[in-house]
N, CA, C and O of each residue as an XYZ file, in Angstrom:
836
protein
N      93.322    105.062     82.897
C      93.624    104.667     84.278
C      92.937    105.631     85.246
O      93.210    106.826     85.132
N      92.061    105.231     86.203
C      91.326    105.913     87.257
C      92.323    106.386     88.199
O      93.387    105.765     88.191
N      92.162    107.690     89.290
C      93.071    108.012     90.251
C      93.242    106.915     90.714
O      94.369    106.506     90.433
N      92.462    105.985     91.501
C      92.338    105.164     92.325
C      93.611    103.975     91.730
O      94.441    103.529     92.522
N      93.605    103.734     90.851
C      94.339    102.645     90.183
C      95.785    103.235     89.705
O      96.664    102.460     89.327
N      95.988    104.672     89.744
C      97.314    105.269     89.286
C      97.777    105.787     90.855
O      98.989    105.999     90.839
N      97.184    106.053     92.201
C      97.275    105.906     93.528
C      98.157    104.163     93.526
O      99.315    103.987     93.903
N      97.275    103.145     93.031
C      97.541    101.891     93.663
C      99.400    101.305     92.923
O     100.273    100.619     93.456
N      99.353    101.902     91.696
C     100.776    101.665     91.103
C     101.605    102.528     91.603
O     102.748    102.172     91.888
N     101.250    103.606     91.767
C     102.358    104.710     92.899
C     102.650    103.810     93.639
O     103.782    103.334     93.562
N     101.734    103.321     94.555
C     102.030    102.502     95.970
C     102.899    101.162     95.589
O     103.883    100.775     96.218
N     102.401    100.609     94.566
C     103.462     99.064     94.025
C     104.918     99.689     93.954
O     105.873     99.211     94.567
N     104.985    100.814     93.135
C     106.204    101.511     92.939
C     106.674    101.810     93.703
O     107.766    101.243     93.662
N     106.613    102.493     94.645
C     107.757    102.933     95.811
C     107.682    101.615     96.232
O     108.770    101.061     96.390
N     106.591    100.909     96.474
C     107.217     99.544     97.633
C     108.400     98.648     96.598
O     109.356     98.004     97.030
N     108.123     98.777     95.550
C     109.012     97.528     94.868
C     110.734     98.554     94.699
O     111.731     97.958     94.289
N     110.795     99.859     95.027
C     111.763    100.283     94.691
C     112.637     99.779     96.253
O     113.729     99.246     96.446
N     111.525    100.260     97.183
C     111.997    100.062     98.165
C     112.590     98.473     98.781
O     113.467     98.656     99.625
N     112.368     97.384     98.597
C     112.783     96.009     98.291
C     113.856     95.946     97.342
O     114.523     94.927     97.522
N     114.335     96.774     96.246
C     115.395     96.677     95.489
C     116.459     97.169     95.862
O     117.586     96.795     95.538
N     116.076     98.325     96.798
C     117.643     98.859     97.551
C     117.592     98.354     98.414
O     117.483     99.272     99.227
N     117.585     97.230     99.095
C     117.994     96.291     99.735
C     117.209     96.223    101.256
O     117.345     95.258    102.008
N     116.315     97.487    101.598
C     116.010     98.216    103.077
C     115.221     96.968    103.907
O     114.923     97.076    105.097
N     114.981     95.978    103.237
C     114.453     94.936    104.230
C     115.300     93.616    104.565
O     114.999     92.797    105.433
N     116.620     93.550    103.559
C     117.618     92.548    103.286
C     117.637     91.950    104.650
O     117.499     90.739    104.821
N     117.814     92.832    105.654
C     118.426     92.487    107.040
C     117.106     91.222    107.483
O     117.524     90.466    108.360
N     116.024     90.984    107.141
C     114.748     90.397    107.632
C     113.981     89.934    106.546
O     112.767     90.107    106.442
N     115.077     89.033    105.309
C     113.880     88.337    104.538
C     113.579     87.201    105.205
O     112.396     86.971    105.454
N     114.483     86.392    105.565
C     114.008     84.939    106.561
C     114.065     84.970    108.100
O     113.516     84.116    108.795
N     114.653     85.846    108.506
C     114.011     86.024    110.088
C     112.744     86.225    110.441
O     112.215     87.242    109.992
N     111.968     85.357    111.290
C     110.511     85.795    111.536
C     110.999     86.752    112.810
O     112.047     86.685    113.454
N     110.117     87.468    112.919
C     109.767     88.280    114.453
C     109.648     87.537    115.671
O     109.071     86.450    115.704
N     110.182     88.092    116.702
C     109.997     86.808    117.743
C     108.512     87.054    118.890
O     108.274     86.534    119.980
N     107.669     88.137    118.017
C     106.361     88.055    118.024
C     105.578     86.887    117.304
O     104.556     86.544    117.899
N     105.816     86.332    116.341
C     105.068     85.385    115.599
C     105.760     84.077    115.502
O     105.301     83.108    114.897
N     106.856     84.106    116.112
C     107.717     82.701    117.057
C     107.032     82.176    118.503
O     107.096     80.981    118.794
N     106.464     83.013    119.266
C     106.084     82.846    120.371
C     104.374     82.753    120.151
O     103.805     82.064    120.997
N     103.431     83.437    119.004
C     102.032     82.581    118.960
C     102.532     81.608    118.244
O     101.600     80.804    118.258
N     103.579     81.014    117.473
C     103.648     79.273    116.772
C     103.704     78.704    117.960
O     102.938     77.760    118.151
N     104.300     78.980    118.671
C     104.477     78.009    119.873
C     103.309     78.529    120.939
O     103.243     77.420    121.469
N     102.772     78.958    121.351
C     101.775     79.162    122.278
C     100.160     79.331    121.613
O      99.127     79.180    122.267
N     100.229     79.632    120.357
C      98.999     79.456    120.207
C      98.761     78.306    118.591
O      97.762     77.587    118.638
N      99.636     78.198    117.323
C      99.147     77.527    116.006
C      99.651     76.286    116.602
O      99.413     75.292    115.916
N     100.300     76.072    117.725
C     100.770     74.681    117.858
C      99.919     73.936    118.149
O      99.542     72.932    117.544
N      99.373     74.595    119.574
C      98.569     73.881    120.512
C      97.112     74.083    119.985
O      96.307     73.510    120.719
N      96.565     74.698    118.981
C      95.322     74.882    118.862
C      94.522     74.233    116.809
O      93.371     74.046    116.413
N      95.701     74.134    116.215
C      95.845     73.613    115.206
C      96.040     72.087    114.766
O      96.555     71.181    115.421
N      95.602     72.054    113.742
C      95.785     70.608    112.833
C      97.563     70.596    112.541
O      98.005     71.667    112.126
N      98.268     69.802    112.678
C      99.577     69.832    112.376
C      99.431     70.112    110.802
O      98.491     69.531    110.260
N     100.289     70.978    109.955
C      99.793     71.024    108.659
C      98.786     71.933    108.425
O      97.944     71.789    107.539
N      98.827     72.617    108.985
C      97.284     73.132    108.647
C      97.921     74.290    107.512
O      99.094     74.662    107.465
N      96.626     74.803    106.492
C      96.777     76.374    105.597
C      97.064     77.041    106.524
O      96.504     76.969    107.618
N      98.251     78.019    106.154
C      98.267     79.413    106.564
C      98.455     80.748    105.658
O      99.162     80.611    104.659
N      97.906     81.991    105.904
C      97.809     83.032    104.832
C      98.893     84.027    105.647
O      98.682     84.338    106.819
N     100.078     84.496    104.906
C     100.366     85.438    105.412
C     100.392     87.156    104.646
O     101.338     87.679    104.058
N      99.639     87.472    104.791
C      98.704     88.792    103.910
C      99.218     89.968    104.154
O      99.237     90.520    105.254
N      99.768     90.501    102.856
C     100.679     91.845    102.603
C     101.808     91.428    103.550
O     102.152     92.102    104.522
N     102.527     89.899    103.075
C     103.603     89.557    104.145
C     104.782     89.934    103.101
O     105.764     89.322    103.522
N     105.029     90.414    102.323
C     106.518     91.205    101.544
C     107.468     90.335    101.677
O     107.080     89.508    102.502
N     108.509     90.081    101.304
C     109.405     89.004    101.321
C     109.031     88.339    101.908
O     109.635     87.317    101.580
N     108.167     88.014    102.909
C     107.415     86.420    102.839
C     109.137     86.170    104.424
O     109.803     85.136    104.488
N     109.336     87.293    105.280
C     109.990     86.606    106.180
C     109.293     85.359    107.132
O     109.884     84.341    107.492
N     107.604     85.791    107.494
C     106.925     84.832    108.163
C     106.474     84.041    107.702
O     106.473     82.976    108.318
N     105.830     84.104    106.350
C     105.797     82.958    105.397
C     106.921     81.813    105.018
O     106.741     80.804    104.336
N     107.898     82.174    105.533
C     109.054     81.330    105.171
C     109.387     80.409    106.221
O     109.680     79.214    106.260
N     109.231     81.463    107.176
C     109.469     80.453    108.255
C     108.515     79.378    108.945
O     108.856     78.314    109.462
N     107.028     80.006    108.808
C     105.954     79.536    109.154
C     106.177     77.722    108.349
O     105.680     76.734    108.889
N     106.924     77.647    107.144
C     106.585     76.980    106.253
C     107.469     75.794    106.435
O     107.161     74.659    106.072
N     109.067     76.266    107.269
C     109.908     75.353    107.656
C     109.592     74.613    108.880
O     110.225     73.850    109.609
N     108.126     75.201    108.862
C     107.813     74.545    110.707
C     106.686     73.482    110.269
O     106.320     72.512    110.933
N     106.285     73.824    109.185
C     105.517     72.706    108.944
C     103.886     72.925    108.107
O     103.148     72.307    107.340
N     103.938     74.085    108.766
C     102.839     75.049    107.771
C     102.541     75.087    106.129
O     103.534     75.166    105.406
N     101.400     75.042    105.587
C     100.696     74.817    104.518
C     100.665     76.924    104.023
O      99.645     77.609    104.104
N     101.761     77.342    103.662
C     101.793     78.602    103.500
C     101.377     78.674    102.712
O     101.299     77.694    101.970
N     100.758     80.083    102.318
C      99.753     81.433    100.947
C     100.964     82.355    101.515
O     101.328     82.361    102.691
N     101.606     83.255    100.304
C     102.247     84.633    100.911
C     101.282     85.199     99.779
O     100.936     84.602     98.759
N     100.911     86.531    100.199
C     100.113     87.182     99.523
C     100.604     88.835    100.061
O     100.715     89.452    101.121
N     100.832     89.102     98.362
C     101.696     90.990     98.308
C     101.307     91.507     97.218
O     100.747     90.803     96.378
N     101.483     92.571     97.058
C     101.174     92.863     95.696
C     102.502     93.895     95.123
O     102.533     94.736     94.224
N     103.624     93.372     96.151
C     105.180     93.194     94.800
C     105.535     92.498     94.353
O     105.438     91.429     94.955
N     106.044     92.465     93.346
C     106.416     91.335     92.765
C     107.672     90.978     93.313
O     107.925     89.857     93.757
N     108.539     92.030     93.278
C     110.238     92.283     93.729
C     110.194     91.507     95.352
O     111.119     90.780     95.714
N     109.188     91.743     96.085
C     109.138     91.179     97.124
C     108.523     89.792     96.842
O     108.408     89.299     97.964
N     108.256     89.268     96.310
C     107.637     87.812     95.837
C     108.591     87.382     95.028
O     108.625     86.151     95.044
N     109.580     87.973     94.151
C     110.766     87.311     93.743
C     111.735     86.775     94.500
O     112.557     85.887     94.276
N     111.429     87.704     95.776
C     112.611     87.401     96.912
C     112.338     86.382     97.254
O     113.014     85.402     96.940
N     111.018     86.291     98.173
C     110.327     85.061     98.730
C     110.629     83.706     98.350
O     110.956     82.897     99.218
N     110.526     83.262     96.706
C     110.730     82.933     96.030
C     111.727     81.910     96.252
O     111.761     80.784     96.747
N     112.906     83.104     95.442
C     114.339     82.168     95.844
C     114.860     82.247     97.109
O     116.034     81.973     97.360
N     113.930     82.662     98.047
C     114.541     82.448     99.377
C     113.772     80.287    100.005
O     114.216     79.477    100.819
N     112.596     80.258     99.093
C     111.871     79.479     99.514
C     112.892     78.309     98.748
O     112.916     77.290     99.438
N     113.498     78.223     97.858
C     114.286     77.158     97.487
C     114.906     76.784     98.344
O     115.034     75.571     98.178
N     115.665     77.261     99.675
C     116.278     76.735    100.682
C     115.044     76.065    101.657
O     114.958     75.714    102.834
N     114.383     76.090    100.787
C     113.733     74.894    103.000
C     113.403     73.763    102.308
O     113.213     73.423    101.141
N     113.394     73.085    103.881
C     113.296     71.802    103.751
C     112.713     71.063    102.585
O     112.349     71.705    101.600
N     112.621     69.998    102.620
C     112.104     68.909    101.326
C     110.635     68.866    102.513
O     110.567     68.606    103.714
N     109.400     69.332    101.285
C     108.551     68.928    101.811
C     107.578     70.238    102.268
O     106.351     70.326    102.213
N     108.764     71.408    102.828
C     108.127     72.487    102.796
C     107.110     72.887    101.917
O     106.983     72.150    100.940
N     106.232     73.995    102.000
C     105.147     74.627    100.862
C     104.530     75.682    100.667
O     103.369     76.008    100.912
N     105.574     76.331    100.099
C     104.784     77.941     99.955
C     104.047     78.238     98.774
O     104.345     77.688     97.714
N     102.954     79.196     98.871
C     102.304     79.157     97.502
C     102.329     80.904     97.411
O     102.012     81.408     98.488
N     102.641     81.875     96.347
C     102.597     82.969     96.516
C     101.379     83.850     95.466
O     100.900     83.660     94.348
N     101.222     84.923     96.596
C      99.915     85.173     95.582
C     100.187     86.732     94.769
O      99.816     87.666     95.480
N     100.457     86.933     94.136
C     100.760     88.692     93.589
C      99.142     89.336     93.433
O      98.407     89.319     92.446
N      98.898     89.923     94.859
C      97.621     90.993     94.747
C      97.288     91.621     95.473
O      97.462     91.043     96.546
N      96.781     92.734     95.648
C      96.667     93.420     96.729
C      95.921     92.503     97.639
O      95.398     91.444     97.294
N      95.925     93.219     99.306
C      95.655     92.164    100.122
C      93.905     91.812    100.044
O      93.425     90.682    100.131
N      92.838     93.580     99.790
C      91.558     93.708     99.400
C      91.270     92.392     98.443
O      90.356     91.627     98.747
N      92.241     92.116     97.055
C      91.777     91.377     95.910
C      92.268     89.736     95.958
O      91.955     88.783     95.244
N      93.408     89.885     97.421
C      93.793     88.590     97.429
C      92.440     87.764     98.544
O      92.006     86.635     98.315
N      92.023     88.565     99.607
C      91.178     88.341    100.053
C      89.796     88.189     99.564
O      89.302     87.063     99.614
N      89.192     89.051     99.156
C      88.143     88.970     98.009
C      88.088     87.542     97.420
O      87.208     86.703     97.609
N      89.430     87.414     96.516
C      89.144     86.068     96.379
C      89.001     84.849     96.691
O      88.438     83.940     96.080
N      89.667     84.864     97.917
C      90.150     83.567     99.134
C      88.205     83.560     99.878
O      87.735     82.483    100.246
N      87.492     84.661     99.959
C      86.324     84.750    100.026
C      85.367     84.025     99.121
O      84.243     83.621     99.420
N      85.821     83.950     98.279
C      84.794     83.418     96.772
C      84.538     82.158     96.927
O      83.447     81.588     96.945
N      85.939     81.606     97.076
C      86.308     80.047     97.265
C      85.744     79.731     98.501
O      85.438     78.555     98.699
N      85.524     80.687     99.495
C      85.213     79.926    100.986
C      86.022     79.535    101.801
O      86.927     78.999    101.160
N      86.275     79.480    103.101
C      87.041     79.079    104.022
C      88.130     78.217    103.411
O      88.052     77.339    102.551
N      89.027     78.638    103.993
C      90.161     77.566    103.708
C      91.639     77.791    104.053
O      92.557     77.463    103.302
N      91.808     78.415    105.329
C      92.962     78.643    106.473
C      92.687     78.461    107.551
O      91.593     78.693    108.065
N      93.643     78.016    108.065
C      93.593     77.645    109.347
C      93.795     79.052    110.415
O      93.109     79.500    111.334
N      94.989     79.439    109.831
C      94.853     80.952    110.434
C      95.647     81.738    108.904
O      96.211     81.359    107.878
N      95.144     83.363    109.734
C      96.046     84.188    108.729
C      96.769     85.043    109.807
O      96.653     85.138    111.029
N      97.622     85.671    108.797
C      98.800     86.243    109.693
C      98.852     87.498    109.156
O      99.022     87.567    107.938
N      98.743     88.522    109.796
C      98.919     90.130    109.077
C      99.953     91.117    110.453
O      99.741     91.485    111.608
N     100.799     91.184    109.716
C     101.501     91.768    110.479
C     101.847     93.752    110.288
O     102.035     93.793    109.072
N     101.948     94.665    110.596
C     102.368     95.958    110.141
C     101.679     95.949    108.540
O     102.408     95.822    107.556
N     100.352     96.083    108.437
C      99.711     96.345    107.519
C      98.001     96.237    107.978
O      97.244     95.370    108.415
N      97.927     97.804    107.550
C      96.613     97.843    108.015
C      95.527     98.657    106.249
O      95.858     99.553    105.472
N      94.311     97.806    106.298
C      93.522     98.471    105.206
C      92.054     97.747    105.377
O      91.701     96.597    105.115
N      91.179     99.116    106.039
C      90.676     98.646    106.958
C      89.141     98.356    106.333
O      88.037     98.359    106.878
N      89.580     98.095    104.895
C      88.359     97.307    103.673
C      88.232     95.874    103.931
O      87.208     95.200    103.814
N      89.928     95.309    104.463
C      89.970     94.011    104.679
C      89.484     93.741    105.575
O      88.686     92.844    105.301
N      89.447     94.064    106.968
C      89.379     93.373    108.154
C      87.903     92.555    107.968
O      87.926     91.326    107.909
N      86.952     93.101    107.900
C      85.485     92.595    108.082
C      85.769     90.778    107.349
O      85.517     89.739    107.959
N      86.200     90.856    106.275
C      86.411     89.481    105.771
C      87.386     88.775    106.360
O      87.494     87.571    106.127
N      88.093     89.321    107.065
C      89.045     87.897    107.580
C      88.803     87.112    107.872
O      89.327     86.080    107.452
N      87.513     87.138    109.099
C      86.838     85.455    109.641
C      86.723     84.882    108.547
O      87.403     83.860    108.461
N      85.838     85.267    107.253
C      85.200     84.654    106.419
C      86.199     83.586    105.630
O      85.796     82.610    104.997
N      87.348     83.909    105.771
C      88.477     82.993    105.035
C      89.140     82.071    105.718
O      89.861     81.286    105.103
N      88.995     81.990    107.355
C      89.258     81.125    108.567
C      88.143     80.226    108.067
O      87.096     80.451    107.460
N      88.791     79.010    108.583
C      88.021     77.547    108.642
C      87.717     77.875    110.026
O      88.433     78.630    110.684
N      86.439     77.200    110.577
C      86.066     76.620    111.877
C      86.770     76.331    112.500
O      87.345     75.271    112.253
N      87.195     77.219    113.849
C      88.005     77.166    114.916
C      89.739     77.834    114.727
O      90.775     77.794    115.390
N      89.301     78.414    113.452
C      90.915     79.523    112.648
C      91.336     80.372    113.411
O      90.445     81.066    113.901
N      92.398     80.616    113.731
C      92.909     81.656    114.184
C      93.122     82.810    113.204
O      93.382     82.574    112.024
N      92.984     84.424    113.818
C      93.222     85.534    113.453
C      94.288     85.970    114.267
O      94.142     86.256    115.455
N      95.872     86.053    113.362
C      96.889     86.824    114.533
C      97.284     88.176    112.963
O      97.578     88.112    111.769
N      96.996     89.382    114.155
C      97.234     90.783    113.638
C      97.850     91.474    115.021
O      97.487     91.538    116.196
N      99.083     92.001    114.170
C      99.878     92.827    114.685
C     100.168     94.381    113.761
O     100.747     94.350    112.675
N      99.778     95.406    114.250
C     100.090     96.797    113.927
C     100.501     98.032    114.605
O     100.725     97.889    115.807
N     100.636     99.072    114.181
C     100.988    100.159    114.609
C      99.426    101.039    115.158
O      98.469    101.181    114.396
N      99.444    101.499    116.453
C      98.440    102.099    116.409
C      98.560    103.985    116.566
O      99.539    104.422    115.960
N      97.764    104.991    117.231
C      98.064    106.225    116.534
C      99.104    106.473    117.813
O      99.888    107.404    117.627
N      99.218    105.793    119.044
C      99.976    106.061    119.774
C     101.135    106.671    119.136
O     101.510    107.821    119.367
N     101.746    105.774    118.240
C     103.004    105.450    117.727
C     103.658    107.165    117.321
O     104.783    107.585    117.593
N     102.659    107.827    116.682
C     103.177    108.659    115.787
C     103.189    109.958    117.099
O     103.885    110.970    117.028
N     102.376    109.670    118.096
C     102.636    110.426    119.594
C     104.263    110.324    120.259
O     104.998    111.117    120.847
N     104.341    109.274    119.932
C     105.522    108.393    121.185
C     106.702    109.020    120.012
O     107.821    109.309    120.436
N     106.509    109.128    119.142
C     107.727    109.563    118.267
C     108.578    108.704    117.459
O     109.596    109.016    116.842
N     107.909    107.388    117.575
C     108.394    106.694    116.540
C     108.982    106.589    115.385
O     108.155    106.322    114.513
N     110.705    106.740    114.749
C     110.659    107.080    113.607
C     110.204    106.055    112.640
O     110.522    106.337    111.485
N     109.420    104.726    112.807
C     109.161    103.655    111.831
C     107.249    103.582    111.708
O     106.413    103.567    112.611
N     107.184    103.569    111.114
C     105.372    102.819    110.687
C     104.733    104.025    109.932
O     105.598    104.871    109.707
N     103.831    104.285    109.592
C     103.357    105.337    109.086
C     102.584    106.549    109.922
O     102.005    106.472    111.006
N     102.773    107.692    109.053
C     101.963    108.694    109.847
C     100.607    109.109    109.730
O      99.983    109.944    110.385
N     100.147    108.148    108.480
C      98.945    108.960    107.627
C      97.743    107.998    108.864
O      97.832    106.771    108.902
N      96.934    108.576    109.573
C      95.649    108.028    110.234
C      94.966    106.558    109.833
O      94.571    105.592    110.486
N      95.047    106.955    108.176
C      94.353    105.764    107.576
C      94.759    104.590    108.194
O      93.904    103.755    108.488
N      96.139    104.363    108.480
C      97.125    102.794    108.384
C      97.509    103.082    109.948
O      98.563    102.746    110.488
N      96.318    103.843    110.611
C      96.537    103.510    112.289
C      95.736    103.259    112.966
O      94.712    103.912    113.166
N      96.129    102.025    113.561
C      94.921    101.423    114.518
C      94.283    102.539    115.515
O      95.060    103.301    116.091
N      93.207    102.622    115.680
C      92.475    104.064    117.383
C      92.669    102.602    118.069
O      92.592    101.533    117.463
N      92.894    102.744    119.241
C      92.713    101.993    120.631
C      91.586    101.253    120.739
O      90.478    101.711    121.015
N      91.871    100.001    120.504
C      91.025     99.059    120.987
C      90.059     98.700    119.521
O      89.060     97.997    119.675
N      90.263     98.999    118.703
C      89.563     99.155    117.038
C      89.717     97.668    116.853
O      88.580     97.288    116.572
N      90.510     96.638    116.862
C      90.871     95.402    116.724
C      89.887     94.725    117.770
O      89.262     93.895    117.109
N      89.484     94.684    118.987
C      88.522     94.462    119.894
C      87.459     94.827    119.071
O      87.136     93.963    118.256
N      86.967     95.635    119.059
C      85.634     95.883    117.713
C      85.568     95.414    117.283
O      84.713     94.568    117.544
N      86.379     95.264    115.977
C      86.045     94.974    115.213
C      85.832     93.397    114.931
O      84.781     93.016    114.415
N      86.624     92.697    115.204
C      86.417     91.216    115.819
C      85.983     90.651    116.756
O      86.349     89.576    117.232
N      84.759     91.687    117.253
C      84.080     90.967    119.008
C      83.155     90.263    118.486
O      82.134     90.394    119.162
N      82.922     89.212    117.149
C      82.359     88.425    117.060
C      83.653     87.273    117.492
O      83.301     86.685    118.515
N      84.426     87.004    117.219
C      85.837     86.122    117.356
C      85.874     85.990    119.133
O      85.498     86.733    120.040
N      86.438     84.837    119.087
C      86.832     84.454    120.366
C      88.329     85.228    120.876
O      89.403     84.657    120.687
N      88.269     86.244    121.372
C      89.779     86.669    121.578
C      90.453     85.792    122.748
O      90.066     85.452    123.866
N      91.799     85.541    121.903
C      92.492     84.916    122.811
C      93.796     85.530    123.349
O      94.644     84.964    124.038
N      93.792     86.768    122.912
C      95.419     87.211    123.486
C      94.712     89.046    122.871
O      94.368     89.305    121.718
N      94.702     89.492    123.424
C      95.089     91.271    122.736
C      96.027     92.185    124.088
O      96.105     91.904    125.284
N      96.498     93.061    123.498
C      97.719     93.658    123.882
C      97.337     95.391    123.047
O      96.669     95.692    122.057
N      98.059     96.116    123.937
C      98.369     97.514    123.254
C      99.571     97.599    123.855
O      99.703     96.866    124.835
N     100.899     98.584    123.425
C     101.955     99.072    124.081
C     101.944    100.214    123.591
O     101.589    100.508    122.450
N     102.420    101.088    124.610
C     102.955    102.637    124.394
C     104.201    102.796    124.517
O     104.526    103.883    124.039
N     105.005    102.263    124.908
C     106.716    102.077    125.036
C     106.991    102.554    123.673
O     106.517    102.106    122.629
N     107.734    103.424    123.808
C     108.556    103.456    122.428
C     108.058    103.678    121.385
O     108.347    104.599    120.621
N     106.960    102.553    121.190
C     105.871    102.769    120.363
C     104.705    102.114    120.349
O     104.686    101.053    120.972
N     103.670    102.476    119.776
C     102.147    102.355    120.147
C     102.042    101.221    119.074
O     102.001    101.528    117.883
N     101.999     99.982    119.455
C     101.778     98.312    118.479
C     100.184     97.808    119.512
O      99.960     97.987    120.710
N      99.363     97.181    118.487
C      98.331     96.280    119.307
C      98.279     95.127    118.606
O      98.173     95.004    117.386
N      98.368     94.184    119.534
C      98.390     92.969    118.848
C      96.765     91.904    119.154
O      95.973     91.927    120.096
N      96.792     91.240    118.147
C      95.251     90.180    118.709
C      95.360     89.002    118.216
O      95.885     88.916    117.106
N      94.873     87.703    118.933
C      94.727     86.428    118.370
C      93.958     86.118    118.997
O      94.099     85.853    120.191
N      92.644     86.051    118.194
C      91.304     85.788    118.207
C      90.839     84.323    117.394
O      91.672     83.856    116.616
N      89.647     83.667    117.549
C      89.388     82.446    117.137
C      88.160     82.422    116.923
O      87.272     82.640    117.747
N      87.945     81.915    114.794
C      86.518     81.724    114.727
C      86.145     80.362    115.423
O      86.782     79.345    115.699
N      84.933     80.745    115.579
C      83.997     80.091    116.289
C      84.087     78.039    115.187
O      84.648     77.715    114.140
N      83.166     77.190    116.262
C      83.687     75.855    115.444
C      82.535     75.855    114.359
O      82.550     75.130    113.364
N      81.438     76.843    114.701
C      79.836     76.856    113.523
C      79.102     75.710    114.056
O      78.019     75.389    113.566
């Protein structure tokens, strides 16, 4: 086993321990009422009813779940299992008709592959997870005219005193890094806050080709 790969099971490990003592219980099927307000202001009005959606390193699959009772063609993609077990039997409660599909892999290898295959979401959804191998491919897995909605922590956060998100640089947005990095994308919404804590949010749109 390479560091790199005994690093990546450390990381499965604490996250799957952390899902077993219960620390996310409070928010397996509640979505955020950040990603309640782009369904309704932006996947409604700008989408195929039905359309794929990816929700990437989404952990119990709270937005995946819900995304899915609304009508959405869900992917949850994690690389716990414990959090994909949840998802799971949480997904037996929705509607007749609902459709979640779950993917166990990191978000680099779940993407990678969703790359291979070629376009085929309508949008993806990444919320409080940043790894910044992925970003460059996200368009590439949007269909023509896909939305990109990403929400994270940026380094504000660990200024402002935040006791939640991480401290390590790697997994923090610099100011305005999301503008960069997607100024090929049509941005349709970006945001920074310093309140409390330092979050930037973006919903950007590939192009129709």
């Amino acid at each position: 086993m390479t560091s790199t790969d005994r690093e990546h099971w450390t990381d499965r490990q604490r996250w799957n321990e952390r899902y077993l003592s219960g620390e996310f219980a409070h928010r397996e099927t509640q979505a955020d009422p950040f990603v309640v307000d782009v369904h309704e202001r932006y996947l409604r009005p700008l989408l195929p009813a039905g359309s794929a959606g990816l929700d990437l390193a989404g952990g119990q699959g709270q937005h995946a779940l819900w995304l899915a009772q609304q009508g959405w063609r869900m992917t949850l993609a994690d690389f716990s299992p414990v959090a994909l077990d949840t998802a799971r039997r949480n997904a037996a409660n929705l509607p007749h008709g609902s459709r979640l599909e779950t993917v166990e892999a990191s978000a680099l290898d779940a993407v990678s592959r969703f790359r291979a295959e070629g376009p085929r979401f309508g949008f993806v959804l990444v919320t409080f997870f940043l790894d910044r191998a992925v970003l460059p491919s996200l368009p590439e897995i949007l269909l023509p005219g896909g939305l990109l909605v990403y929400r994270t922590y940026t380094v504000d956060n660990e200024r402002l005193g935040n006791p939640r998100g991480p401290r390590d640089p790697d997994f923090l947005l610099r100011s305005q890094e999301l503008l960069e990095t997607f100024r090929g994308m049509k941005i349709l919404h970006y945001n920074e806050t310093v309140f409390a804590k330092g979050v930037a949010e973006l919903i950007a749109q590939r192009g129709a080709d």
